[in-house]
TORBAZA-883168 format. One record per residue (C-alpha): residue number from 1; residue in one letter; x, y, z. Coordinates in Angstrom, 3 decimals, padded with zeros to 6 digits. Layout:
N
{NUM, "a", {X, Y, Z}}
...
This chain:
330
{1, "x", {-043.293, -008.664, -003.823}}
{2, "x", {-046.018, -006.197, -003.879}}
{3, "x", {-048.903, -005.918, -006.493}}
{4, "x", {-048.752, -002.478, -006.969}}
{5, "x", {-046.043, 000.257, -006.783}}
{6, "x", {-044.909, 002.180, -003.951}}
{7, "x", {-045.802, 005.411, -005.482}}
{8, "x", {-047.626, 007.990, -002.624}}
{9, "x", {-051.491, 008.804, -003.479}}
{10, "x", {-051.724, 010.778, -000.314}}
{11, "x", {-054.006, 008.083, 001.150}}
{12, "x", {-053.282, 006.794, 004.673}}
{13, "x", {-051.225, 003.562, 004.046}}
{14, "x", {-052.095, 000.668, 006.542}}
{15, "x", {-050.591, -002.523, 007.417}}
{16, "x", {-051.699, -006.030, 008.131}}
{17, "x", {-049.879, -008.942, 009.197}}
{18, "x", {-050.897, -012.454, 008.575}}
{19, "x", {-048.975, -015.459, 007.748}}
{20, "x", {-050.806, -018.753, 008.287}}
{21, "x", {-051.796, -021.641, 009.106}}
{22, "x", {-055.144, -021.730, 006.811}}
{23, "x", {-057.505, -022.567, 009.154}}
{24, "x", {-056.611, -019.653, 011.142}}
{25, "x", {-056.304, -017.490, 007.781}}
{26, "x", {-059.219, -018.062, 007.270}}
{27, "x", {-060.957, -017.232, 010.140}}
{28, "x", {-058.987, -014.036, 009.835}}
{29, "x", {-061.337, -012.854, 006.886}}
{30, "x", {-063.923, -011.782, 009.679}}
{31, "x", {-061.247, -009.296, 010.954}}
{32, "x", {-059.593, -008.186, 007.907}}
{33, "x", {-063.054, -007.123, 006.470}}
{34, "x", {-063.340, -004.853, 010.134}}
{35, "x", {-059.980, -003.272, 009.188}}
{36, "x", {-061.415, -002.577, 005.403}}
{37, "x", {-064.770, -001.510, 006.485}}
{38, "x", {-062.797, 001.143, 009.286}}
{39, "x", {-060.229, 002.513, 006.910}}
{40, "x", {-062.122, 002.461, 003.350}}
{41, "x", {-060.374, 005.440, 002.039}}
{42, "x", {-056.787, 003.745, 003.348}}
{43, "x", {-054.306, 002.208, 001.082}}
{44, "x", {-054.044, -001.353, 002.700}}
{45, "x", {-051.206, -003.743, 002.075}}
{46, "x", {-051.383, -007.609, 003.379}}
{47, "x", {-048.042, -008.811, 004.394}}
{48, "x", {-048.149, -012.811, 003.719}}
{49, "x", {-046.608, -015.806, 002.359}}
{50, "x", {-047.161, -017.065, -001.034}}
{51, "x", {-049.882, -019.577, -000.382}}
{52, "x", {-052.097, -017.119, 000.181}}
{53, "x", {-051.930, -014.577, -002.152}}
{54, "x", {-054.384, -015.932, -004.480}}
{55, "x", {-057.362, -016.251, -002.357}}
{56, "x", {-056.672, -012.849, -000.846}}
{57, "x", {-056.336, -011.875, -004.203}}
{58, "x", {-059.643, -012.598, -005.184}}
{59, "x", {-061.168, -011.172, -002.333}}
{60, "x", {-060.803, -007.485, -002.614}}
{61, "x", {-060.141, -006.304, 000.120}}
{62, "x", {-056.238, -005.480, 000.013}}
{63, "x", {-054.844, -002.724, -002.344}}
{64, "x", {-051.615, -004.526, -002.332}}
{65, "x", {-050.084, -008.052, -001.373}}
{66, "x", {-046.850, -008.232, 000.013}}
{67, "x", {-045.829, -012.352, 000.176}}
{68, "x", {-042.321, -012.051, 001.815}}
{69, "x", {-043.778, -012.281, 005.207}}
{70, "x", {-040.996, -014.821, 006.850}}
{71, "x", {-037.700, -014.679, 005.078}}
{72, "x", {-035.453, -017.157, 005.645}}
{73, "x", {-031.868, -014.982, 005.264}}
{74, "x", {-030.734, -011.825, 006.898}}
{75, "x", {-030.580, -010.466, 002.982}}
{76, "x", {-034.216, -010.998, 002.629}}
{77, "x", {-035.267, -010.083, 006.243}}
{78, "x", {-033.020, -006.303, 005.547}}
{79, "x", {-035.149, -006.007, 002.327}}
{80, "x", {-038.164, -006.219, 004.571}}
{81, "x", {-036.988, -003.856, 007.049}}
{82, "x", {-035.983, -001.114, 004.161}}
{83, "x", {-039.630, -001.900, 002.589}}
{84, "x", {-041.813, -001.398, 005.707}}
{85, "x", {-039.570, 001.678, 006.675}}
{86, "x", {-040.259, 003.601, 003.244}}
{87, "x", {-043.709, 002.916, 002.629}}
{88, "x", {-044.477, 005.306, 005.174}}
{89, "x", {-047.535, 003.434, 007.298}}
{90, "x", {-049.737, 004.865, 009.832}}
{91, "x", {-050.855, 001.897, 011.648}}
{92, "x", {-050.282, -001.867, 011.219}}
{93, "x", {-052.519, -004.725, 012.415}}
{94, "x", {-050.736, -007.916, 013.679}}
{95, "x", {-053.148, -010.177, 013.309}}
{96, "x", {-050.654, -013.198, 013.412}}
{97, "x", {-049.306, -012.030, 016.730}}
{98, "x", {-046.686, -014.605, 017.062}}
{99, "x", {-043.166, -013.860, 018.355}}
{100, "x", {-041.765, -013.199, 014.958}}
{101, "x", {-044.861, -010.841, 014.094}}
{102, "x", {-044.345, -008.858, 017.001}}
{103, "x", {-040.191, -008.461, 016.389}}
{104, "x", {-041.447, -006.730, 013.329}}
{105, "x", {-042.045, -003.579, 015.035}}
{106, "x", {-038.255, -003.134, 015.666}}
{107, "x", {-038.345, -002.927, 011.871}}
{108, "x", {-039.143, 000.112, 012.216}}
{109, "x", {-036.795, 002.098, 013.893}}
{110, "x", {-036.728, 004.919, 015.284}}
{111, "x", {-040.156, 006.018, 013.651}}
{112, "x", {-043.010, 003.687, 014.683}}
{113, "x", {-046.255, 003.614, 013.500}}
{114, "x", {-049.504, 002.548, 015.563}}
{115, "x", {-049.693, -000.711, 016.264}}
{116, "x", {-052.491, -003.400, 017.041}}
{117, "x", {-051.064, -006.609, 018.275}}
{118, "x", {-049.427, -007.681, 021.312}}
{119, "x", {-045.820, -006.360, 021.059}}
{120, "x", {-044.039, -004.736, 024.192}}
{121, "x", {-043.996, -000.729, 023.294}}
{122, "x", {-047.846, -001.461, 020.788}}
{123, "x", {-049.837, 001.697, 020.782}}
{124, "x", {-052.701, -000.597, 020.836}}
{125, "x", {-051.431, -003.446, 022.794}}
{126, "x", {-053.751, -006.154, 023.523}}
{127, "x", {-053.020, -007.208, 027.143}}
{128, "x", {-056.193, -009.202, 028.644}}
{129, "x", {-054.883, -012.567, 030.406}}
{130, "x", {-057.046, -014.493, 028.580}}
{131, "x", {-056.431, -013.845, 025.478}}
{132, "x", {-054.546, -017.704, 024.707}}
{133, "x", {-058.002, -019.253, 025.848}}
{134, "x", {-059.974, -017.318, 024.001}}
{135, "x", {-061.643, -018.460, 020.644}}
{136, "x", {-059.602, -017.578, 017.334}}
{137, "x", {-062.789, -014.779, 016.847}}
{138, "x", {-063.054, -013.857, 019.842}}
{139, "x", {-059.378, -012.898, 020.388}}
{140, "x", {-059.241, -010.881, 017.086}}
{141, "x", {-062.171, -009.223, 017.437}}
{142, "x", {-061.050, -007.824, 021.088}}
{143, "x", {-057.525, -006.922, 019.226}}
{144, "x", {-059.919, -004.744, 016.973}}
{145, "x", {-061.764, -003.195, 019.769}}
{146, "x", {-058.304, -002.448, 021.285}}
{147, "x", {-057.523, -000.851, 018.064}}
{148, "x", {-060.833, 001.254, 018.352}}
{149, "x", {-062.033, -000.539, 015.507}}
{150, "x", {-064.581, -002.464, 016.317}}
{151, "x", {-067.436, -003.220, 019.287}}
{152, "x", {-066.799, -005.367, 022.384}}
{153, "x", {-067.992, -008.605, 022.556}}
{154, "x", {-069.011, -011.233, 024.602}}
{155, "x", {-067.653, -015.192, 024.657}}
{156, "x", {-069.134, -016.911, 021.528}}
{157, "x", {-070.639, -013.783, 020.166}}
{158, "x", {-067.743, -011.865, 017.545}}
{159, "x", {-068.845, -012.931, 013.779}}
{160, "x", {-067.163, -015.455, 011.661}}
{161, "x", {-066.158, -014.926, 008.211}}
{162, "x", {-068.624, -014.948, 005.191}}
{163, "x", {-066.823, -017.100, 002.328}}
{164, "x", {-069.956, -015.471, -000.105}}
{165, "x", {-066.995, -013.415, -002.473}}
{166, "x", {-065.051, -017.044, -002.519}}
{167, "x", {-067.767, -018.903, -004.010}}
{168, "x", {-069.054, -016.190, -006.156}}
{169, "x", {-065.410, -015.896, -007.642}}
{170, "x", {-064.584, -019.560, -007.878}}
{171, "x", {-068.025, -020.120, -009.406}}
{172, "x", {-067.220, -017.521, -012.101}}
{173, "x", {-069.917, -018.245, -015.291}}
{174, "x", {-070.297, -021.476, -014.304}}
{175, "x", {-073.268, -022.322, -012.285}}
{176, "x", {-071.314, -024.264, -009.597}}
{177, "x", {-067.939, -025.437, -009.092}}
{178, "x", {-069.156, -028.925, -008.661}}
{179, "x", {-070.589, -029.033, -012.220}}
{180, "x", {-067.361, -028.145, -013.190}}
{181, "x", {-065.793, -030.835, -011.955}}
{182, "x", {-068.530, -033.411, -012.738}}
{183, "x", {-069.727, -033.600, -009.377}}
{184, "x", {-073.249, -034.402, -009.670}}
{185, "x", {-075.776, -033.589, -006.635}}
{186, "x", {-076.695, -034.550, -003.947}}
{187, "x", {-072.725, -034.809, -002.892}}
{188, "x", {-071.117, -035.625, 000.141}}
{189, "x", {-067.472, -033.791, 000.376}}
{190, "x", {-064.742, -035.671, 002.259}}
{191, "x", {-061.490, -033.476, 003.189}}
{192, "x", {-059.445, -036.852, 004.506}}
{193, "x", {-055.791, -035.073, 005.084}}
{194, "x", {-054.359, -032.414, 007.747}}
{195, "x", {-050.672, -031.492, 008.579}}
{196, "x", {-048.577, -034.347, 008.475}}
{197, "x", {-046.973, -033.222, 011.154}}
{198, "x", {-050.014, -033.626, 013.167}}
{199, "x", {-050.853, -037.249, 012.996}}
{200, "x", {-053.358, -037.530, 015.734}}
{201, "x", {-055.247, -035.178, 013.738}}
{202, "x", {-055.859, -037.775, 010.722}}
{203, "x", {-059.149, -039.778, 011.082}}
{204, "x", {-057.955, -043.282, 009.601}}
{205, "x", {-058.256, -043.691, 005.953}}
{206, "x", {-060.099, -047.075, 006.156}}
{207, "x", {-062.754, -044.922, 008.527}}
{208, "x", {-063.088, -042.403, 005.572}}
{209, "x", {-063.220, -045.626, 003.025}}
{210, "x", {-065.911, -046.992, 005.522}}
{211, "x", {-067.844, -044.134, 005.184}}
{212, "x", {-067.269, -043.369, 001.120}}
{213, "x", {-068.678, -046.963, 000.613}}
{214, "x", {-072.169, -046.492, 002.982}}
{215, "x", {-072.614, -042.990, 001.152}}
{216, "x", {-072.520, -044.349, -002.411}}
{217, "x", {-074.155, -047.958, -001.701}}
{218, "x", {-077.314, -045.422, -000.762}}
{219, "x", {-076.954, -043.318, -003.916}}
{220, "x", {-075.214, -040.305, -002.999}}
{221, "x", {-072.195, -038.977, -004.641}}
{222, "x", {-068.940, -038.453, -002.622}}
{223, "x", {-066.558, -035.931, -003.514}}
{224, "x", {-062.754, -036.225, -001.992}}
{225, "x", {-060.870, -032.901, -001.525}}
{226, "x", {-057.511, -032.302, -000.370}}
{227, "x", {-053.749, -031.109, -001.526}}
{228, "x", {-051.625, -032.432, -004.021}}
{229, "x", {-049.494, -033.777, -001.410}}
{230, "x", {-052.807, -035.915, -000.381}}
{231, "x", {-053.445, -037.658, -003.406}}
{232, "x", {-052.691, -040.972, -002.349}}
{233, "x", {-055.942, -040.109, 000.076}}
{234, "x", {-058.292, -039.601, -002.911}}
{235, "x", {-057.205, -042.220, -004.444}}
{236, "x", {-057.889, -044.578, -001.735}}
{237, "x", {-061.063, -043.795, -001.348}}
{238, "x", {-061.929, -043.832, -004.611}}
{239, "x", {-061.259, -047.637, -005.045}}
{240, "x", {-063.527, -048.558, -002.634}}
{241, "x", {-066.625, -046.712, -003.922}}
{242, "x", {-068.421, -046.740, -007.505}}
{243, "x", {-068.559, -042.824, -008.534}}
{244, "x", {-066.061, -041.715, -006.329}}
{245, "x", {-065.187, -037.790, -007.465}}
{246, "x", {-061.101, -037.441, -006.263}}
{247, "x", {-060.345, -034.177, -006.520}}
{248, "x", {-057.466, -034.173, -004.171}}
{249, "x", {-054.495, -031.397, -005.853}}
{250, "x", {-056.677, -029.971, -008.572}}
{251, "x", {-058.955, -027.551, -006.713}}
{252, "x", {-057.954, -024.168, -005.636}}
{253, "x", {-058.501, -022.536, -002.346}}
{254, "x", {-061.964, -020.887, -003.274}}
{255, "x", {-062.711, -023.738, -004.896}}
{256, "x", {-062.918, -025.827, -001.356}}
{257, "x", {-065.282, -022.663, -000.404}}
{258, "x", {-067.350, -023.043, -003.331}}
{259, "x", {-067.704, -027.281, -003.051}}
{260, "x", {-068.630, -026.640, 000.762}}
{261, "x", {-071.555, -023.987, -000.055}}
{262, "x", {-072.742, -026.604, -002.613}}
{263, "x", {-072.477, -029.927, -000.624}}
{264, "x", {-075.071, -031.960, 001.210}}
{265, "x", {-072.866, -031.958, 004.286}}
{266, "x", {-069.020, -032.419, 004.492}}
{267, "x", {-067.048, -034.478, 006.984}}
{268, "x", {-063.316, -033.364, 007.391}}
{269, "x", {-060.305, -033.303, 010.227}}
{270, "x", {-059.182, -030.560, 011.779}}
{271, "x", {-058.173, -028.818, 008.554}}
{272, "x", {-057.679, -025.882, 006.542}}
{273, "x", {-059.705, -026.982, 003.875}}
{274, "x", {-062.495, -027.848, 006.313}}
{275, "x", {-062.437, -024.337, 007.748}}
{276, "x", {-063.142, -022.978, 004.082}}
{277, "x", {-066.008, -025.389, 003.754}}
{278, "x", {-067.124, -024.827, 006.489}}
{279, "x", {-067.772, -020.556, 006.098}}
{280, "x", {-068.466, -021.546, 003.406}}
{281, "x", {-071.898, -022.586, 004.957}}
{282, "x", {-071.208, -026.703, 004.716}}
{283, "x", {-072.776, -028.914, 007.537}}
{284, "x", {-071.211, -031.658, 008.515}}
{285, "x", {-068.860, -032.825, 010.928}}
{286, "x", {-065.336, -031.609, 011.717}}
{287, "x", {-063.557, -034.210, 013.885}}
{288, "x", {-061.095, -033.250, 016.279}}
{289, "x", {-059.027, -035.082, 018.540}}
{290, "x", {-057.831, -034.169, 022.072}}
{291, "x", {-054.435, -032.626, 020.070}}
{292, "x", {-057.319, -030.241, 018.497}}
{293, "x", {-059.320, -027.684, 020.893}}
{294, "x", {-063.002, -026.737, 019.951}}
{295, "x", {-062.868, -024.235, 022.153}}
{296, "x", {-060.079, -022.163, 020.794}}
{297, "x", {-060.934, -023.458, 016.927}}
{298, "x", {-064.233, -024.962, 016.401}}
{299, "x", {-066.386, -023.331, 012.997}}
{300, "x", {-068.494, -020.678, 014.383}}
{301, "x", {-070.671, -022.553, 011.637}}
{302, "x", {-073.312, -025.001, 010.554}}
{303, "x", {-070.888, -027.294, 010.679}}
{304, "x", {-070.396, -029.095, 014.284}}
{305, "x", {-067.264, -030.873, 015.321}}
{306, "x", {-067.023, -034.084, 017.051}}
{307, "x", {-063.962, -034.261, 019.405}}
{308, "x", {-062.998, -037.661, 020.854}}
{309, "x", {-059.627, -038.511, 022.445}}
{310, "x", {-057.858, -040.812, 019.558}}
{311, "x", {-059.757, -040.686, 016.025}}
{312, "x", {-057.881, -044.271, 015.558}}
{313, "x", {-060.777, -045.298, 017.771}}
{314, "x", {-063.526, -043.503, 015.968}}
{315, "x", {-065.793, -045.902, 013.920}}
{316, "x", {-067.416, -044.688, 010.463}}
{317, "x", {-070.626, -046.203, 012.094}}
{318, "x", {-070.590, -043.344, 014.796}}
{319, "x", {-069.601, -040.857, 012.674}}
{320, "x", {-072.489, -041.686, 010.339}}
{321, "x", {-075.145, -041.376, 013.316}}
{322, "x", {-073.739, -038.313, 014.643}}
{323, "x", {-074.592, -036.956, 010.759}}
{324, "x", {-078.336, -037.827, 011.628}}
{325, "x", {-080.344, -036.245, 008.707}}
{326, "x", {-077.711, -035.644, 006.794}}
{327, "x", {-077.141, -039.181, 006.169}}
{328, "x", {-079.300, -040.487, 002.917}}
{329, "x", {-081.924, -042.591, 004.237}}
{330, "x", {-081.130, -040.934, 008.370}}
């Protein structure tokens, strides 16, 4: 489960809780490079699930990487409890602060050890009102400053995550991901999926086909990206188009961060994916539905999001204008 062994250095050990979904994981990186900057000398172990572990991985800033996060059996949840009970930490950091997050704490019994989150008996409980309305930044950066980790902010103001270390790591030798993958430039990237269990999240596929086909009929490349459970969406837009790059399942996570630092702009739903392009430094458009709130979600970003209350009504021709001078020939 964990990367390294649970021998004791003598450092202060420190916990951080973070399961998912991406979008919000990813916005997470702001605050999870606050907890590394205030503890450098700590030993810090992210407690996950396995999609994850890769990308945080790559980015440094854990000592170890713990991806049992939500078991599904009383076995595996007992494991959990012995685990966090002997590795002896001084604080831990919900940052998912969900229910199950929160139950955690009761892990472990009778010695607790500081806590940031928003659990009943939290040393450094989080208790403002408005903390559900707040922005996904906004809210985690006033968890930190509860923690006494961090400044106080005002609305809009806490920093998003720099993807920099993604694309720097997915780039490796090469000198961009797209050349890897025989995308030439100038390239649009189009992230066409979200959770299917979301479907008033998905911008119509014939919208996205719309779109693929004015892109390349004024020479620009277009680039699809996506999961392997999306493939059927690359491939659909890649009929429609002449030099249509689907790279739908074969890009990983830093990957999306490195395509979005190296597109001309990027238009995606309300995705994970997106939200990687999008620190990554992509303009573009993120389109949102009234499921989807910009308030609580939007990139703090280049990128800008167009909301409108059923995407089924949302015309590639629109979504094209609202691109301006993005578009080739706008």
């Amino acid at each position: 489960m964990g990367d390294k062994s649970d021998k004791m250095d003598g450092r202060d050990r420190i916990l951080v809780i973070k399961f998912s979904a991406l979008g919000d994981f990813v916005q997470a990186f702001a605050a999870f490079e606050q907890i590394r900057r205030a503890h450098m000398d700590a030993d810090i172990t992210l407690l996950t699930t396995p999609p994850y572990a890769e990308m945080v991985r790559e980015s440094g800033l854990f000592d170890r990487i713990e991806t049992d996060g939500k078991p599904d059996d009383t076995l595996g949840l007992l494991e959990l409890a012995r685990r966090l009970r002997r590795a002896g930490y001084k604080r831990v950091y919900d940052m998912q602060t969900s229910g199950r997050s929160s139950r955690y704490r009761l892990l472990f019994f009778p010695r607790f050890p500081e806590w940031s989150g928003i659990a009943p008996g939290a040393s450094h409980r989080q208790t403002r009102p408005d903390r559900e309305t707040m922005h996904n930044l906004d809210r985690m950066a006033d968890q930190l400053h509860v923690a006494g980790i961090g400044p106080a902010y005002a609305p809009g103001e806490a920093p998003a995550p720099n993807l920099i270390w993604a694309v720097r790591r997915a780039r490796g030798e090469d000198k961009t991901v797209a050349e890897r993958f025989g995308v030439k430039p100038p390239f649009a990237l189009l992230i066409p999926g979200a959770s299917a269990g979301r479907p008033a999240k998905f911008w119509p596929i014939a919208e996205y086909r719309s779109l693929a086909r004015t892109l390349a009929a004024r020479g620009m490349t277009v680039a699809v990206a996506g999961s392997s459970a999306e493939t059927h969406l690359g491939v659909a837009i890649a009929e429609v188009a002449p030099g249509v790059v689907d790279l739908t399942g074969r890009t990983r996570m830093i990957d999306l961060a490195a395509l979005g630092a190296e597109c001309a702009f990027c238009v995606t739903n309300d995705t994970g994916p997106g939200h990687m392009a999008a620190y990554a430094g992509a303009p573009g458009l993120m389109l949102m539905s009234k499921v989807s709130s910009p308030r609580h979600y939007a990139p703090r970003a280049k990128m800008r999001t167009l909301q409108v209350d059923d995407l089924a009504q949302l015309p590639a021709a629109q979504v094209a204008r609202e691109l301006g001078d993005l578009m080739p020939g706008g």
